[in-house]
Backbone bond lengths (Angstrom), bond angles and torsions (degrees), N, CA, C in turn:
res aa  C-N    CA-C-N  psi(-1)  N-CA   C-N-CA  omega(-1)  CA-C   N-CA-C  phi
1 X - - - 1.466 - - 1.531 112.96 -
2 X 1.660 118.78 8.29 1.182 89.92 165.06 1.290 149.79 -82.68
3 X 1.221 103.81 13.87 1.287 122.40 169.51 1.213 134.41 -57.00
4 X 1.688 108.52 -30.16 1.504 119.78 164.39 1.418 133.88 -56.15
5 X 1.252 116.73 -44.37 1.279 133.35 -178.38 1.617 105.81 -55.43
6 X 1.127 114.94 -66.25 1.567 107.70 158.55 1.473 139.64 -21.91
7 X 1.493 96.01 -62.27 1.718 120.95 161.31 1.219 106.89 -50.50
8 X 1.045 113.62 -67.69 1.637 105.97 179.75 1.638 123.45 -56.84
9 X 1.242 113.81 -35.42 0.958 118.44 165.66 1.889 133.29 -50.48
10 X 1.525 83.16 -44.08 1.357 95.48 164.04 1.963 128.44 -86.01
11 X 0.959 94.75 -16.20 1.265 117.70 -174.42 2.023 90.41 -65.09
12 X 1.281 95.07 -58.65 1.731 116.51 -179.50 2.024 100.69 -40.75
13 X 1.335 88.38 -65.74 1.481 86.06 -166.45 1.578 112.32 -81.35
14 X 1.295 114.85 14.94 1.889 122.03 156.78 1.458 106.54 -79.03
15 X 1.753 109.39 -28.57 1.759 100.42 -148.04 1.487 88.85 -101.31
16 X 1.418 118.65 -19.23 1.700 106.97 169.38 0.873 125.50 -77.41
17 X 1.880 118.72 -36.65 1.491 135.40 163.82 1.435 97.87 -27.41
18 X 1.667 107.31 -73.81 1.291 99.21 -170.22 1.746 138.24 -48.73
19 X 1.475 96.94 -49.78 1.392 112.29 177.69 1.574 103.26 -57.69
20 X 1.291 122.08 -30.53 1.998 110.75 -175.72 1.422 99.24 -74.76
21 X 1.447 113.19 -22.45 1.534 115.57 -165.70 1.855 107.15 -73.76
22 X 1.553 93.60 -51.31 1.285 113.98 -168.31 1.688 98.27 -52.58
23 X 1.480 112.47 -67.49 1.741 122.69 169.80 1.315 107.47 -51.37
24 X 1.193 167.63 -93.07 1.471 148.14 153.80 1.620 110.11 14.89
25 X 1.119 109.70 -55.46 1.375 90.37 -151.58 1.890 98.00 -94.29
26 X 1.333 98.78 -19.31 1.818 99.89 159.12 1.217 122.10 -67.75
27 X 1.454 124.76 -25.41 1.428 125.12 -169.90 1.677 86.53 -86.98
28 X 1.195 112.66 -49.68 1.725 83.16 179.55 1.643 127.45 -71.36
29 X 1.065 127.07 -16.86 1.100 136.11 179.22 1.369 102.06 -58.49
30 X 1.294 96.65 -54.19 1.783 101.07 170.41 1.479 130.32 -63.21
31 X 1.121 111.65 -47.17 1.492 116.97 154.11 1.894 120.84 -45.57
32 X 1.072 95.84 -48.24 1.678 91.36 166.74 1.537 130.08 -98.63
33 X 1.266 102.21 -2.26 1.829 100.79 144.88 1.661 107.91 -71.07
34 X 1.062 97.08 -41.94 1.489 97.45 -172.56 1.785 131.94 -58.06
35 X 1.433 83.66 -37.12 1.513 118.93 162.30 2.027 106.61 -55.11
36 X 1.459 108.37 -76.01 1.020 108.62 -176.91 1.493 123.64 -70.08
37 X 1.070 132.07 21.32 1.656 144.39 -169.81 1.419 88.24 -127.80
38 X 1.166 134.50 -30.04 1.671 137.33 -178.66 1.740 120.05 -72.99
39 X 1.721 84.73 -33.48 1.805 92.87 -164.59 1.554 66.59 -89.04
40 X 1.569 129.86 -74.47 1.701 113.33 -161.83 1.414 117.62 -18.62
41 X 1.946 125.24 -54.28 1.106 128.91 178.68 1.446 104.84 -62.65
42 X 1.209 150.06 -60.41 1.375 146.94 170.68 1.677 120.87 -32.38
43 X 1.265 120.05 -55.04 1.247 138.87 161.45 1.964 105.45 -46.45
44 X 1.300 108.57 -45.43 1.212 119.20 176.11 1.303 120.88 -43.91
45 X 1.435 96.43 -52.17 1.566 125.10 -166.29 1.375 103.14 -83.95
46 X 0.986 130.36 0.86 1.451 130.23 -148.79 1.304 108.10 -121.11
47 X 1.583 111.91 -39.02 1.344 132.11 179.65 1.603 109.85 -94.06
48 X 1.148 101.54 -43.80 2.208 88.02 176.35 1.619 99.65 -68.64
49 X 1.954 107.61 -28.29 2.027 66.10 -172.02 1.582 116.28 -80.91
50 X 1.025 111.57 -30.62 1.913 102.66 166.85 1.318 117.35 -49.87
51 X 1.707 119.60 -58.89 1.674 110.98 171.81 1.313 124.66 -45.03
52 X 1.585 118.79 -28.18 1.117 132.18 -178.55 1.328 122.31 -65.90
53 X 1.257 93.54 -53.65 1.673 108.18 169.21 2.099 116.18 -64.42
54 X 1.345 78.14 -26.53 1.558 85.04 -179.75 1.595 103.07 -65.35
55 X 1.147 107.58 -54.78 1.827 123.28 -174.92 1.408 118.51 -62.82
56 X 1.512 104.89 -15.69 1.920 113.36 175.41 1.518 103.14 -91.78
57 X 0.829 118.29 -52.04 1.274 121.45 158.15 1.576 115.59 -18.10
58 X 1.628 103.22 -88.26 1.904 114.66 -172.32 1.663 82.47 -51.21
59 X 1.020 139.54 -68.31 1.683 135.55 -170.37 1.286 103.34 -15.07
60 X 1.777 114.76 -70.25 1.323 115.51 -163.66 1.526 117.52 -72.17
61 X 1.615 120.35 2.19 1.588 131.24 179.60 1.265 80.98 -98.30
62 X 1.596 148.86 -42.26 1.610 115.76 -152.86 1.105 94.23 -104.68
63 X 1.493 132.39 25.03 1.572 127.84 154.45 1.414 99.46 -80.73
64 X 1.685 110.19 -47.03 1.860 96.71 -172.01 1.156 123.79 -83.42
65 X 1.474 114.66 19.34 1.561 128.20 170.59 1.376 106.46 -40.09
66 X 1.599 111.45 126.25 1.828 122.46 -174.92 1.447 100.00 -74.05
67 X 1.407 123.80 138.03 1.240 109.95 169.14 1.431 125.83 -108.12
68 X 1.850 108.52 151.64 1.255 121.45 -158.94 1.251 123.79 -31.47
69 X 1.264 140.42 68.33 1.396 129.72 -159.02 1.520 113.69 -74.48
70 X 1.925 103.83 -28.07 1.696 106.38 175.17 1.563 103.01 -48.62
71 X 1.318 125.10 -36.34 1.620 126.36 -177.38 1.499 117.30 -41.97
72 X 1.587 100.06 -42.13 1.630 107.45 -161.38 1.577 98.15 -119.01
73 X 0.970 128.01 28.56 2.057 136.30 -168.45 1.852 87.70 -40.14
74 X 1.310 99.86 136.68 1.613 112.82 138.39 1.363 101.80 -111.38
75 X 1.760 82.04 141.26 1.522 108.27 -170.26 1.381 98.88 -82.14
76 X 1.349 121.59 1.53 1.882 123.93 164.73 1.325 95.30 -85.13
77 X 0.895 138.49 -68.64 1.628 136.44 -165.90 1.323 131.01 -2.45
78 X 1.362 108.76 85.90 1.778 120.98 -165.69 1.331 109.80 -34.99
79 X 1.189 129.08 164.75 1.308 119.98 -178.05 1.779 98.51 -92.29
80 X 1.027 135.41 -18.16 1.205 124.76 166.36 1.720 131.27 -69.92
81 X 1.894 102.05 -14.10 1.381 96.80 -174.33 1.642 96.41 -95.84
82 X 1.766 115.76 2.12 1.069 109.45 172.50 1.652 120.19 -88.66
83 X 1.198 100.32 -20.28 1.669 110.19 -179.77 1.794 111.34 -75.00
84 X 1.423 108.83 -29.70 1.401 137.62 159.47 1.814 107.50 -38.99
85 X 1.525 102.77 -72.83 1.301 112.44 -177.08 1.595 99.43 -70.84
86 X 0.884 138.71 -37.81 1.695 126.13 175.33 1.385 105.42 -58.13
87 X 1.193 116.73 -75.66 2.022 112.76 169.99 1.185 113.34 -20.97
88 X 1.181 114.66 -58.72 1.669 114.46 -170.01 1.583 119.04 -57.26
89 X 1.559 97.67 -39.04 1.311 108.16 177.75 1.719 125.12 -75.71
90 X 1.123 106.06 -21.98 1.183 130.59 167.82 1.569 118.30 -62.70
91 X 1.312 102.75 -52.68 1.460 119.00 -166.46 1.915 107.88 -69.60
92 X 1.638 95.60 -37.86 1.441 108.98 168.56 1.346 115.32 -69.32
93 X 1.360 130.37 -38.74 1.131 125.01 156.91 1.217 138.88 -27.41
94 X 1.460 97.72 -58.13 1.807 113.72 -169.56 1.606 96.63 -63.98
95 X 1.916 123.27 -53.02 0.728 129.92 176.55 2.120 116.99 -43.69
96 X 1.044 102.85 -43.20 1.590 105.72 -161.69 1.931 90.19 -75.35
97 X 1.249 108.21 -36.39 1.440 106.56 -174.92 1.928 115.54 -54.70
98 X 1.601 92.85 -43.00 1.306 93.10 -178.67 1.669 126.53 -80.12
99 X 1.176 104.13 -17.92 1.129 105.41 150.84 1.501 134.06 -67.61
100 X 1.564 112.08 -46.94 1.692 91.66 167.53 1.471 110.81 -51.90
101 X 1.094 127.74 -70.77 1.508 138.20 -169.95 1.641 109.30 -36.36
102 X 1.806 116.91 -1.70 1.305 114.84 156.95 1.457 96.41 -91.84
103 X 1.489 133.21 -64.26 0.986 140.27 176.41 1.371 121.90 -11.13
104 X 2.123 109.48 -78.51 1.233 107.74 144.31 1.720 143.81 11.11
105 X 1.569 90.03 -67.92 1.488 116.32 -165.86 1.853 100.43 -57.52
106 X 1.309 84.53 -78.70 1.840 112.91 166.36 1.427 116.00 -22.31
107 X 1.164 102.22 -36.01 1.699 99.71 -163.70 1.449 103.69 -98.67
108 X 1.625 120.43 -4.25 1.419 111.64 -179.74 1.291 92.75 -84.29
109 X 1.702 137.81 -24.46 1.315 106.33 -151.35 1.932 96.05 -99.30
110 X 1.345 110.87 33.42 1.564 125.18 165.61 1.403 111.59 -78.69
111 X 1.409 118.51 107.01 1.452 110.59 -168.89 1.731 98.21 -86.92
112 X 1.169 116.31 -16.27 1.959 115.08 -179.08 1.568 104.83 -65.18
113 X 1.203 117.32 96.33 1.862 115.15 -161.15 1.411 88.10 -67.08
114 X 1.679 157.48 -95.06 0.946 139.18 -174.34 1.311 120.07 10.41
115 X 1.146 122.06 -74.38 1.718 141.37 -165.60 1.830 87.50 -68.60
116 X 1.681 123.00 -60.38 1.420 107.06 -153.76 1.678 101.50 -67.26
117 X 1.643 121.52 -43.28 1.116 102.88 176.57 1.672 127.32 -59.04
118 X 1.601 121.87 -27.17 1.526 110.27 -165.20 1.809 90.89 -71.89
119 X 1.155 142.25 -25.14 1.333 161.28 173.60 1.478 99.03 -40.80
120 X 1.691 118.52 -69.34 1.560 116.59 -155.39 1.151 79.90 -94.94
121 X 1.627 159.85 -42.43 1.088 141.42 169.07 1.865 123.75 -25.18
122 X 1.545 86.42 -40.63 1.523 87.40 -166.37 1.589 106.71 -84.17
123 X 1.269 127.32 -34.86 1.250 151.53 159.49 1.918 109.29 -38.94
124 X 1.388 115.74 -24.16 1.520 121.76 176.48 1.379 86.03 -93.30
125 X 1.497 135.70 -84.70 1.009 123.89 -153.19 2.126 121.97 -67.06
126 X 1.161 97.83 -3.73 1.653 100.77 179.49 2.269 83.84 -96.58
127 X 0.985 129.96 37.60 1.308 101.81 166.55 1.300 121.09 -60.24
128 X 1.523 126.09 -64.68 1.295 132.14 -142.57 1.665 86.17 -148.61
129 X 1.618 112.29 149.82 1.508 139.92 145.82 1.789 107.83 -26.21
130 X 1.117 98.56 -61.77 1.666 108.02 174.55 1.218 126.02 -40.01
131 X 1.551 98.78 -71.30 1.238 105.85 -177.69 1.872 128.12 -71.29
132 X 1.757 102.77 2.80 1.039 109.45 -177.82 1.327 117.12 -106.91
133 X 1.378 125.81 -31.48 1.057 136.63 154.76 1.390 134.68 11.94
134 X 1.292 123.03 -55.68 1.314 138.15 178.41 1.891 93.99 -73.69
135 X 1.141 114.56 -13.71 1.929 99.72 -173.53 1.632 100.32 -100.40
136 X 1.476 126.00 3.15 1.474 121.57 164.86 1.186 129.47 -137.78
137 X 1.366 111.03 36.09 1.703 126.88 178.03 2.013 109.55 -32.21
138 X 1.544 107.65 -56.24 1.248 116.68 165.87 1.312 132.90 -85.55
139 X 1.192 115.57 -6.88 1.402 129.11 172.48 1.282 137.12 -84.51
140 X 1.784 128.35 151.13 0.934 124.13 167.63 1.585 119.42 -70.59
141 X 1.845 123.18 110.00 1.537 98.53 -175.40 1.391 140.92 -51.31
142 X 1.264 94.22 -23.51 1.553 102.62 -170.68 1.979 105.09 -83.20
143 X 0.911 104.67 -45.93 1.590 117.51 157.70 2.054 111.27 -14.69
144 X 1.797 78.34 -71.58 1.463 99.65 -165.30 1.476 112.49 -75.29
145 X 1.056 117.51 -45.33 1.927 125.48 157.06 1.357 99.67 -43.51
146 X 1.182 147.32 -80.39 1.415 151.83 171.61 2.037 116.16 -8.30
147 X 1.787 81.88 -69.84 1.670 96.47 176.97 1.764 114.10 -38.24
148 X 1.878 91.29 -61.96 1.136 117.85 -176.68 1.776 125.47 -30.23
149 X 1.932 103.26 -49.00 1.207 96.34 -168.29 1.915 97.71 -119.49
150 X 1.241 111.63 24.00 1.351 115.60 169.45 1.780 92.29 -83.10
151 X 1.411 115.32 -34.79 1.384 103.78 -173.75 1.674 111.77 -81.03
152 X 1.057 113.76 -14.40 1.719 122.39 151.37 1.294 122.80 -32.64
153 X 1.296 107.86 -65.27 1.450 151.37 -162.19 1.316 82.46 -66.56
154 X 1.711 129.95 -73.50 1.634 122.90 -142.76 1.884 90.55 -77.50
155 X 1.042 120.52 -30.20 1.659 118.36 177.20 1.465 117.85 -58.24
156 X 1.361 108.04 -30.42 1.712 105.39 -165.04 1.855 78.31 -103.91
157 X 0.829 152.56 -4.28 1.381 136.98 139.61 1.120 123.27 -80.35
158 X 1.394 125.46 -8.46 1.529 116.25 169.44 1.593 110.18 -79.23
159 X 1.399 92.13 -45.80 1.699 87.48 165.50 1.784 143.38 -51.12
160 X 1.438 91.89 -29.85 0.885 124.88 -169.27 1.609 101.01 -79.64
161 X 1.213 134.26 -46.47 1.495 132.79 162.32 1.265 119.16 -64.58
162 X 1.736 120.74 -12.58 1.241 107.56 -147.07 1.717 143.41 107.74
163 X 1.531 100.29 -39.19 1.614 138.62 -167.55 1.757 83.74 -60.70
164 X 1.728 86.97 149.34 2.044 94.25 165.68 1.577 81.03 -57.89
165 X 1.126 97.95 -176.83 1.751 138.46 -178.70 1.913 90.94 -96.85
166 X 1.386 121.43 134.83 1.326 133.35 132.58 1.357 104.21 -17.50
167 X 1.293 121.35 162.37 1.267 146.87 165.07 1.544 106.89 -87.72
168 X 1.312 116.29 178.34 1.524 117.61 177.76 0.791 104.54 -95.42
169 X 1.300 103.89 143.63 1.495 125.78 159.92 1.562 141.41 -41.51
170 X 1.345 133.49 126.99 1.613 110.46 -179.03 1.665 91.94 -82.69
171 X 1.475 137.47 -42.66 1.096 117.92 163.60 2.096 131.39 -45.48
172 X 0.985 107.78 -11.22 1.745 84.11 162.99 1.174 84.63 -122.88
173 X 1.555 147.11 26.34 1.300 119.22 167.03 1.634 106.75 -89.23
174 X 2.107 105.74 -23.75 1.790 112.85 173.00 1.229 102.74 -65.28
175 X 1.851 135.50 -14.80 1.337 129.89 -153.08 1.167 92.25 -81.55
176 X 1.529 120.18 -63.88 1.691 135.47 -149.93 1.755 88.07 -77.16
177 X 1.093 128.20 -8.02 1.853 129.57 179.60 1.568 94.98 -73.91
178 X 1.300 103.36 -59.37 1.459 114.82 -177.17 1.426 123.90 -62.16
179 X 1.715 99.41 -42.88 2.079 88.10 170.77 1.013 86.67 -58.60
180 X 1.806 137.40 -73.11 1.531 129.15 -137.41 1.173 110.34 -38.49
181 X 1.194 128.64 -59.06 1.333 131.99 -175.21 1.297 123.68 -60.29
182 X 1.277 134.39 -42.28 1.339 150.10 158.66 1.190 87.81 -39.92
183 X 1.647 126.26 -108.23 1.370 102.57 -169.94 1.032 127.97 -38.93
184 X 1.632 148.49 -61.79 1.831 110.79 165.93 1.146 116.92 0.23
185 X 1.873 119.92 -90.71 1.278 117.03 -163.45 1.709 117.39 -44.10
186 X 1.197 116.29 -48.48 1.489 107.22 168.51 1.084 127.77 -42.89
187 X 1.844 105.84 -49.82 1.598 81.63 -175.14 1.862 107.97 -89.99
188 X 1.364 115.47 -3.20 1.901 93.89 156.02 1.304 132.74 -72.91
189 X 1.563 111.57 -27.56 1.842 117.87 146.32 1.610 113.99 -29.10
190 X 1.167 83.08 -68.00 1.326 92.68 -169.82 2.096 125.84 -53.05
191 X 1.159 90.98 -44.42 1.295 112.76 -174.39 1.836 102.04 -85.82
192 X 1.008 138.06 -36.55 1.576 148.49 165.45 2.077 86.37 -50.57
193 X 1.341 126.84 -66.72 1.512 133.11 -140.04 2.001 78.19 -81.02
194 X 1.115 120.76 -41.38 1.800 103.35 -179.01 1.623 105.69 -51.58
195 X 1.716 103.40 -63.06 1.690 112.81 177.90 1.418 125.28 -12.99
196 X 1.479 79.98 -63.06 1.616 93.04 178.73 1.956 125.89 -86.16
197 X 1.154 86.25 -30.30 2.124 77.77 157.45 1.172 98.66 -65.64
198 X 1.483 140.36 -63.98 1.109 125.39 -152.90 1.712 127.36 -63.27
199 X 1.968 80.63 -15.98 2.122 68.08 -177.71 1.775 86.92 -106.95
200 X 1.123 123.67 -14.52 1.921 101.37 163.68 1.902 106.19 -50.95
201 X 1.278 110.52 -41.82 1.418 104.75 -176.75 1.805 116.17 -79.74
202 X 1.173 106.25 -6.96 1.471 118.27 167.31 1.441 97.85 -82.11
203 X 0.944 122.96 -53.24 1.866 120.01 -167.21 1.531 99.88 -85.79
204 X 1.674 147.94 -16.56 1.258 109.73 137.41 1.337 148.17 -73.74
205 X 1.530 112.67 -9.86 1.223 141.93 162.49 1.420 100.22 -57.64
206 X 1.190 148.82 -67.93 1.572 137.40 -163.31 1.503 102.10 -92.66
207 X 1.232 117.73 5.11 1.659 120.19 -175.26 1.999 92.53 -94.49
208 X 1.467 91.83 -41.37 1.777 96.99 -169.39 1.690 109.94 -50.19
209 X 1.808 93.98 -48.13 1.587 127.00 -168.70 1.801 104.27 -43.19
210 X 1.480 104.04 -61.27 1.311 122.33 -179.33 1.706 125.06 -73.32
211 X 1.487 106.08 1.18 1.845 112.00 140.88 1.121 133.31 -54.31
212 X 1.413 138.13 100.97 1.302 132.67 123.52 1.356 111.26 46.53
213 X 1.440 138.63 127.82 1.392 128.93 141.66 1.362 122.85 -24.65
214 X 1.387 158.09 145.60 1.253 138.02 158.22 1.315 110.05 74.69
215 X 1.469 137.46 -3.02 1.469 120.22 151.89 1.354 129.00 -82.41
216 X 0.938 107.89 145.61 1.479 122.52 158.96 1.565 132.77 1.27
217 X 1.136 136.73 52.42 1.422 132.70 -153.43 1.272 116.55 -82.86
218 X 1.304 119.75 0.22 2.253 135.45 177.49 1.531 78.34 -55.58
């Protein structure tokens, strides 16, 4: 039997091999979860503060939101202090546009799809004055633009801690009411203005038909 003592011996230094191996290779496993939960938090940090900054920004444009003056028209109202209020509104425009389109930017590099879509969602329906219109009939705009993307703001910080997400908003839920509808009307504009080329070109078509041999068919 002396053969055992050996065996066992070796047997010993398989089952520690293993166990240093097994612990080794857990301590790194752990170390590189740890690792990758670190860059996630970094990445974290990295992306709300640019979106963030992106979102203080549009904040400080939907404070200088022009207000509705077509609402309150004097029927004196020179035609120059009206071309005045169109510029202005215009000029805020271009401005509010370029800011989402930072916004935009920001919110793709949100890997929490929940959070990045309610983000570019909100970014379609805040395009333009126009197209929003129908979500502040009673409202102050600048008010309601304000509300709108302060609740932006508390989402890309909820994420940003960790926290559930806020609930939605009834303000971008009047927004996306208001694109919806806007587009409708476009596309029945749109679709009414085919109708009617098509039957002006129906009624020179049977107008041509009903010439004379030898008239004129231009």
């Amino acid at each position: 039997m002396d053969w055992i003592s050996p065996l066992t011996g070796l047997l010993g230094v398989l089952v520690g091999g293993l166990i240093t191996w097994r612990t080794s290779t857990t301590a790194l496993d752990r170390q590189l979860q740890e690792a990758k939960e670190a860059r996630g938090e970094s990445e974290r940090i990295t992306v709300a503060t640019g979106l963030s900054a992106a979102l203080a920004a549009l904040e400080t444009q939907a404070a200088k939101t022009p207000p509705d003056t077509r609402r309150y028209a004097d029927p004196d109202l020179t035609r120059e202090a009206i071309r005045r209020e169109h510029h202005a509104e215009q000029e805020w425009e271009a401005r509010w546009e370029t800011l989402l389109r930072a916004v935009r930017m920001a919110a793709l590099e949100v890997r929490d799809a929940p959070l990045r879509q309610r983000l570019l969602d909100a970014t379609t329906y805040l395009q333009s004055l126009r197209m929003m219109e129908y979500a502040f009939p009673h409202a102050n705009r600048a008010w309601f633009l304000r509300t709108a993307v302060d609740h932006l703001i508390e989402c890309v910080y909820a994420w940003r801690r960790g926290d559930t997400p806020p609930p939605a908003h009834k303000a971008l839920d009047d927004l996306k009411h208001s694109y919806e509808l806007r587009v409708e009307e476009y596309e029945s504009d749109a679709r009414h203005e085919r109708e009617e080329r098509e039957g002006r070109q129906r009624e020179r078509a049977a107008a041509r038909r009903l010439l004379p041999p030898g008239e004129d068919r231009a």
